[in-house]
C-alpha positions in Angstrom: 37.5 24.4 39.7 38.9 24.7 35.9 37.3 27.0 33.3 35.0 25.1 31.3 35.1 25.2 27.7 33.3 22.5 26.2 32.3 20.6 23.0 29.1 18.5 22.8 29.2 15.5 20.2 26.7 13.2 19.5 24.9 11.8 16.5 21.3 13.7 16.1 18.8 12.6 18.3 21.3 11.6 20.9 20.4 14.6 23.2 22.9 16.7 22.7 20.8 20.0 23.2 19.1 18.6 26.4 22.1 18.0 27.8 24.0 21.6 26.7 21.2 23.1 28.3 21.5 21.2 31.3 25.2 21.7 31.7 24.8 25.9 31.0 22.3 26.2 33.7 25.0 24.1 36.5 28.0 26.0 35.1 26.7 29.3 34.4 28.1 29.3 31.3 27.4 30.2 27.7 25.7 28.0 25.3 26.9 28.4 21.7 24.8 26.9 19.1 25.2 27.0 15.7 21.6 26.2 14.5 21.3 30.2 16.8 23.9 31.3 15.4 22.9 30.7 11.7 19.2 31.8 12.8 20.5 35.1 14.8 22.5 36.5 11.6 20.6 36.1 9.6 17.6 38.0 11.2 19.7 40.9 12.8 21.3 40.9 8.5 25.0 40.8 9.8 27.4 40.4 6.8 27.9 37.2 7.8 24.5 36.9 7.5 23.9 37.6 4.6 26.6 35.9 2.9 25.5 32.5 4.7 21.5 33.0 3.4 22.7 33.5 0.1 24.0 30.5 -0.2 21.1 28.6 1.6 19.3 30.6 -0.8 20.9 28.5 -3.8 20.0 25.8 -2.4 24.4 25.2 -1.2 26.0 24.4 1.9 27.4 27.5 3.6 31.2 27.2 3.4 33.3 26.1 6.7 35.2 29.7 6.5 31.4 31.6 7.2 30.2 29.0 10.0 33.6 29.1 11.8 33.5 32.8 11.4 30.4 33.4 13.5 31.2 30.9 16.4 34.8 33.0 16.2 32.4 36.3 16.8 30.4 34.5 19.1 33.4 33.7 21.2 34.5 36.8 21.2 31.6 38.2 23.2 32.0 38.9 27.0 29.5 36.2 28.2 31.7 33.4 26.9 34.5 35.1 29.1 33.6 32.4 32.4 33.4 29.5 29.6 31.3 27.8 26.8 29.8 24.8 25.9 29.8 24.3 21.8 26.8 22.2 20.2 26.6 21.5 16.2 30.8 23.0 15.4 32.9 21.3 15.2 31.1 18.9 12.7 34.2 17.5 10.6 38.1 17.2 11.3 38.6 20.3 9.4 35.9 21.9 11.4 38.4 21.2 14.7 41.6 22.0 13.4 39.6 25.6 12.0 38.2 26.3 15.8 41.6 25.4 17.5 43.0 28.0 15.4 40.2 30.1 16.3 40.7 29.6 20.0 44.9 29.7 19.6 43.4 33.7 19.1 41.9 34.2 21.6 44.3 32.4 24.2 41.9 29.8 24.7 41.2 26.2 24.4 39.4 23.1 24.4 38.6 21.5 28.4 36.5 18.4 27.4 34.7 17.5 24.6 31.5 15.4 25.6 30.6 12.5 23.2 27.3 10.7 23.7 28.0 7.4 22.2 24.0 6.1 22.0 22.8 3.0 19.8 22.2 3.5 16.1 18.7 1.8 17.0 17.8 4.0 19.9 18.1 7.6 17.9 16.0 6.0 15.0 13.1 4.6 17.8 13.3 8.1 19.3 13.5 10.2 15.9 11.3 8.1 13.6 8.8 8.4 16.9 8.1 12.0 16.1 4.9 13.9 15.0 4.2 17.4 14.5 0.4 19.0 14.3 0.1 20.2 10.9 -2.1 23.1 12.1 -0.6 24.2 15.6 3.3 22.7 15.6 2.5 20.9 18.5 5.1 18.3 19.2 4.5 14.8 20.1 5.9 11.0 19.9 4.5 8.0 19.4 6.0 6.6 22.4 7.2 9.3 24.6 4.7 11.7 24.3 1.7 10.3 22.1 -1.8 11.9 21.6 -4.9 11.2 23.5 -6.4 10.6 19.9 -3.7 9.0 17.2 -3.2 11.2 14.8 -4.9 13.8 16.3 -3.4 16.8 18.0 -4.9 17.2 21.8 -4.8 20.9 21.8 -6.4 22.1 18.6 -7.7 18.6 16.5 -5.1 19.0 13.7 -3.9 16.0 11.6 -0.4 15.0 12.9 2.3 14.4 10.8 6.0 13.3 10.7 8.3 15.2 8.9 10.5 13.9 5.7 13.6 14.4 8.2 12.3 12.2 10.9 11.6 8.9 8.3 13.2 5.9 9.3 15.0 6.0 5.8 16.2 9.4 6.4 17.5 8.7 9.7 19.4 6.2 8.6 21.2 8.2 6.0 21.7 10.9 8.7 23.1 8.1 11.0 26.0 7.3 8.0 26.8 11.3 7.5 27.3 11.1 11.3 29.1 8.5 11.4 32.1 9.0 8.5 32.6 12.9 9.3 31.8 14.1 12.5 32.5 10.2 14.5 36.2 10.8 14.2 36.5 14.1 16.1 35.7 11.8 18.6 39.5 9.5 18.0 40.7 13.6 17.5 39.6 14.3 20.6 40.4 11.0 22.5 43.8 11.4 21.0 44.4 14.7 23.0 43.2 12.8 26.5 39.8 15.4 26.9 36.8 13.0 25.7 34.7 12.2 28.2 31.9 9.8 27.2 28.6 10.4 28.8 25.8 7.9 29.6 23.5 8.2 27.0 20.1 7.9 28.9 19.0 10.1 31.2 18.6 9.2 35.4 15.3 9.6 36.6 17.0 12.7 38.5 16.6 14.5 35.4 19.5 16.4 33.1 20.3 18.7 35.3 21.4 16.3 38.1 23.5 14.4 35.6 25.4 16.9 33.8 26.1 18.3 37.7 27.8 14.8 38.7 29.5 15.2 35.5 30.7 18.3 35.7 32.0 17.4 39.6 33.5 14.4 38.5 35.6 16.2 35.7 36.2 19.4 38.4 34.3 21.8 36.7 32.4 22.9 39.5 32.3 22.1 43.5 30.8 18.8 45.1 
């Protein structure tokens, strides 16, 4: 079996984190997310921390250099020893050539990256789809997962919402960010023989089941 270090790519709502998950639990290996990572520093006020909230603070994107900073700490820590599977870094070319250099350190490198190529019109049916309780946070979709009432949450009777993020509109500007800076890691990666596409819906075996025939397929774990 080879050591697994992996990269997820997908646009958002693809399934990316579903999938990460899925892939940790059959390979026993770390999951490094850099929504966590963000969220982590800034609670337990590391340097890096605090130097990313302040500019989230003004309202500016946190520089490469910080992000690429923590996910070099984070792969520095013993649990990533047996292998990793990345999800939100890289984002951007730069973003890749910054963690190869940060993995030439540590005497790693890249196995696969995964790219889940799904429809522009899928992720916007399943983004636009979703409501939030404004009382509770409960989460539901229109079509996956809708309420008994419409509108109304089941569990405590609060007005359901969908957030500014989850629009149509905004999707569809999200889609285009996607699409001119984080779609070419995936000619970067093809380029270097390690992307794997992935089917983008789900078996009805579940995740699990198909990020383990995955992972067998590639020979990152036994049959």
């Amino acid at each position: 079996m080879k050591k697994a270090n992996l990269i997820m790519l997908g646009a958002p709502g693809s399934g990316k984190g579903t999938r990460a998950v899925a892939l940790c639990e059959v390979l026993g290996i770390a999951q490094v997310s850099t929504g966590d990572l963000f969220r982590n520093n800034i609670k337990e006020g590391t340097e890096l921390g605090k130097l990313a909230k302040s500019y989230i603070n003004k309202g500016e994107l946190v520089p490469d250099g910080v992000t690429a900073a923590m996910v070099k700490d984070r792969l520095s820590k013993p649990d990533t020893a047996g292998g990793f599977i990345l999800d939100g870094f890289p984002r951007t070319l730069a973003q890749a050539e910054m963690l190869d250099k940060i993995l030439a350190e540590l005497g790693e490198e890249i196995s696969y990256a995964l790219y889940l190529d799904v429809p522009d019109a899928e992720i916007i049916r399943r983004i636009s789809g979703r409501m939030i309780c404004s009382e509770c946070q409960a989460p539901y979709h229109r079509e996956f997962n809708p309420p008994k009432s419409e509108g109304i949450c089941d569990k405590c009777g609060g007005k359901l919402f969908t957030r500014d993020d989850d629009k149509p509109e905004t999707v569809k500007k999200r889609l285009e960010v996607f699409r001119s800076t984080t779609l070419p890691l995936a000619d970067f990666y093809g380029a270097r023989g390690i992307l794997v596409k992935i089917p983008p819906e789900l078996s009805e075996r579940g995740a699990a089941a198909d990020m383990r025939e995955v992972a067998e397929k590639l020979g990152l774990c036994a049959r």
